[in-house]
C-alpha positions as CSV (number, residue, x, y, z in Angstrom):
1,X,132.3,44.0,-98.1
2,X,132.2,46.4,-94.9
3,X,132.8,49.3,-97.3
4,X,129.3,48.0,-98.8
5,X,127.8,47.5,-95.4
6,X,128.6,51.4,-94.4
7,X,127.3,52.8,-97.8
8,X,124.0,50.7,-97.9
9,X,123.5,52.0,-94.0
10,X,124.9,55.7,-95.0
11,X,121.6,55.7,-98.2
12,X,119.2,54.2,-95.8
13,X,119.8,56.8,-92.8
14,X,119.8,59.3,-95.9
15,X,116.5,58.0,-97.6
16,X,114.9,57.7,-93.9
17,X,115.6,61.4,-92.9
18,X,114.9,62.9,-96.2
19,X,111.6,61.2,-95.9
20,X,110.8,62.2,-92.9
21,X,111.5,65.8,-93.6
22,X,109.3,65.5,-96.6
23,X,106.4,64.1,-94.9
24,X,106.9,67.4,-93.1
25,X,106.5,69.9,-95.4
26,X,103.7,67.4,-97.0
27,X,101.5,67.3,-94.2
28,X,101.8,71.0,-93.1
29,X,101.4,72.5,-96.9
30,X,99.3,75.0,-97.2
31,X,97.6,73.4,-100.5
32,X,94.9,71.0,-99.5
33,X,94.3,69.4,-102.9
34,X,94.8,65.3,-103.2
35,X,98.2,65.7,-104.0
36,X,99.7,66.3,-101.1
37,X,98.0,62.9,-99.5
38,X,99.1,61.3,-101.8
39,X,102.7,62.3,-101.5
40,X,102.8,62.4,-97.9
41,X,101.5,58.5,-98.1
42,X,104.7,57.8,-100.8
43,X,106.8,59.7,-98.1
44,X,105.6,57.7,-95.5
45,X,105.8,54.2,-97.4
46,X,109.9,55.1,-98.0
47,X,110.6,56.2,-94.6
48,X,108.9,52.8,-93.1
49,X,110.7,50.8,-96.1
50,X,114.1,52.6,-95.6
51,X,113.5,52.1,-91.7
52,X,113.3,48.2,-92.0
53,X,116.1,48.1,-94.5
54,X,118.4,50.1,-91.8
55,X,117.5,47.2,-89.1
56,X,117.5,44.3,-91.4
57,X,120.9,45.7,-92.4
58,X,122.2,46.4,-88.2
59,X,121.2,42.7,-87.6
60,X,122.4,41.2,-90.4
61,X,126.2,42.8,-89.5
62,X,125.3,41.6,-85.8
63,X,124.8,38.0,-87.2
64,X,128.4,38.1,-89.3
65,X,130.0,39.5,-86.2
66,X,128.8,36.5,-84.2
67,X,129.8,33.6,-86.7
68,X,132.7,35.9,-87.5
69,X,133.9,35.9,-83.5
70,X,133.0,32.1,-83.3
71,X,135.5,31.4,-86.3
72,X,137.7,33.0,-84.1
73,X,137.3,31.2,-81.4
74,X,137.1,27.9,-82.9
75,X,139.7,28.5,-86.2
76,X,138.3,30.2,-89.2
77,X,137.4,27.2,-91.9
78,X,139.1,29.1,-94.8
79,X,142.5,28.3,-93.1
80,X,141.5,24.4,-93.3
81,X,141.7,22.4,-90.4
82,X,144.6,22.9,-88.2
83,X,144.0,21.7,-84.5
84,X,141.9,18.8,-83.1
85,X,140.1,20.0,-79.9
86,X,139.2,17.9,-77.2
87,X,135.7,19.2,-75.5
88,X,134.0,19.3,-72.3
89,X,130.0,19.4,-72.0
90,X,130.1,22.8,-71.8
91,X,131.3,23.2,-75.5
92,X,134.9,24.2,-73.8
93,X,138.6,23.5,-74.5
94,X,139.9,21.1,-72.7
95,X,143.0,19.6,-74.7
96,X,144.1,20.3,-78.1
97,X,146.7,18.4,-80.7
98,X,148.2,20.3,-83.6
99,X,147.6,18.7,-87.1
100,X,149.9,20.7,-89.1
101,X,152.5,19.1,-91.3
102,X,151.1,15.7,-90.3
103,X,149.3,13.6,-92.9
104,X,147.8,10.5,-90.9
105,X,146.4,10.6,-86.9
106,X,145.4,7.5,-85.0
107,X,143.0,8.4,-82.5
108,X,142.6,5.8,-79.5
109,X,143.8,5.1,-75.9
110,X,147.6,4.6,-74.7
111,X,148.2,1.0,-73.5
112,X,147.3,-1.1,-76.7
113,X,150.4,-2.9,-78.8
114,X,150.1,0.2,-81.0
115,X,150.8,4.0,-80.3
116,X,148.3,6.5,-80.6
117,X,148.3,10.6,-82.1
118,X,145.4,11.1,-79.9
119,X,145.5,9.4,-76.4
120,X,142.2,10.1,-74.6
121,X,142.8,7.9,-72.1
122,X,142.2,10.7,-69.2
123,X,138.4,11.3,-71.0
124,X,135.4,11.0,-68.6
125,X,134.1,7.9,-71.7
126,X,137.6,6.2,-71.8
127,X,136.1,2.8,-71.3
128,X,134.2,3.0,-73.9
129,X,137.5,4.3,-76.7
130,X,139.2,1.0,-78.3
131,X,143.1,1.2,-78.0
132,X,143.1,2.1,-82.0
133,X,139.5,3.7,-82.8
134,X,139.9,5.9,-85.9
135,X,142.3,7.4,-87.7
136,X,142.3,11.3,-89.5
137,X,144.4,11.0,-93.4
138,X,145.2,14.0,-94.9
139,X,144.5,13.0,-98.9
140,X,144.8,15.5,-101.8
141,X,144.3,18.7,-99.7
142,X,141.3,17.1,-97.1
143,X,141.1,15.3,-94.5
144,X,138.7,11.8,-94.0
145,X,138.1,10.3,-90.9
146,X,138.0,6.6,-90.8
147,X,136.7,4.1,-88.1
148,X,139.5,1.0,-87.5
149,X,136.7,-1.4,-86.5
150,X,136.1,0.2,-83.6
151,X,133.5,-1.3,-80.7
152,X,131.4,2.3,-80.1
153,X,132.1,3.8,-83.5
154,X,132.7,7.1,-85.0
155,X,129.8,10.0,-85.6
156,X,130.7,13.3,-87.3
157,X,128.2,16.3,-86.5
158,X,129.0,18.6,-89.9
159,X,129.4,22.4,-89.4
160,X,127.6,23.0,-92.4
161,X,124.3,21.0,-92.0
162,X,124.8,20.6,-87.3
163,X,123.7,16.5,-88.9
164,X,125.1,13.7,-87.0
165,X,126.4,11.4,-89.3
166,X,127.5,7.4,-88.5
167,X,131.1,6.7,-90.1
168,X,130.6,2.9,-91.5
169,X,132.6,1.3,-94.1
170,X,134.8,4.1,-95.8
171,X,136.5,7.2,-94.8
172,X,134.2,10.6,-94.6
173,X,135.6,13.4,-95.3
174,X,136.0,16.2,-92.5
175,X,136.4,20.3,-92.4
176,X,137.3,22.8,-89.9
177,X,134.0,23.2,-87.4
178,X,132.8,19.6,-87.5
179,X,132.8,17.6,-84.2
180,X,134.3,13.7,-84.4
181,X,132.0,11.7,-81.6
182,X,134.8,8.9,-80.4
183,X,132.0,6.8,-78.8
184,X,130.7,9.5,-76.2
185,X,134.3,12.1,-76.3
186,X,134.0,14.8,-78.4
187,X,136.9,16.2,-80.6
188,X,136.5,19.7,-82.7
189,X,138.2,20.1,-85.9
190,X,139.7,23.5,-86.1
């Protein structure tokens, strides 16, 4: 693909000066008939055509750089989901849990008859996290998120759509970039 990038950037700095020269030896011909107008204005047309092309095509790498850096920073989604992030309300890392190898992770607060995976007991919203709240399953190569009945519920923003969706009923299935609301705590699947 970046092989594909550099050529189609390599023909469109090669159409836009070749253009340019033209228009060149168009508009300073010594023949004054229609046809050098007329070329001069095809000239023209592919210089300002390979022009846009040539930033459409600089932007467009700019763009993949930026969602390619954030799968960086957040876990690529091709590698599935591998980490659960706890986030601040500035969007940064404040704890993280490690999901590989495990195929089922109670998410709650310590101190209930049960043990939790994911204790965010020390979150700024603990109050409002029941002592069992949800649960992530790993089931035939995904996992689903599931609410245990909890008080404040469970709400999923999507990477793929940035909807916020309620979990009621029946496990939803979750990928790498989505965001699990436990009541107001925020967790990122990476």
């Amino acid at each position: 693909m970046r092989k594909n990038h550099r050529i189609n950037i390599t023909a469109d700095i090669v159409i836009l000066l070749c253009s340019i020269i033209l228009c060149g030896v168009a508009r300073f011909s010594p023949y004054r008939s229609a046809w050098p107008a007329a070329i001069l204005a095809v000239f023209v047309l592919c210089a300002a055509l390979a022009a846009a092309d040539l930033i459409y095509q600089m932007r467009r790498k700019k763009a993949q750089e930026d969602v390619q850096s954030s799968e960086e920073r957040f876990g690529a989604r091709e590698q599935g989901i591998g980490r659960l992030i706890l986030l601040d309300e500035q969007d940064k890392p404040v704890k993280s849990w490690d999901m590989a190898g495990r195929i089922s992770i109670v998410i709650g607060r310590a101190g209930g008859e049960e043990d939790v995976d994911v204790d965010l007991e020390d979150c700024a919203f603990s109050g409002f996290v029941d002592f069992q709240h949800a649960v992530l399953n790993f089931c035939l190569e995904q996992w689903y998120v599931e609410d245990l009945g909890s008080q404040n519920g469970v709400k999923i923003r999507k990477a793929e759509d940035g909807e916020c969706y309620r979990v009621i009923g029946r496990p939803c299935r979750v990928e790498a970039g989505d965001i699990l609301y436990i009541a107001n705590t925020r967790l990122l699947l990476s």
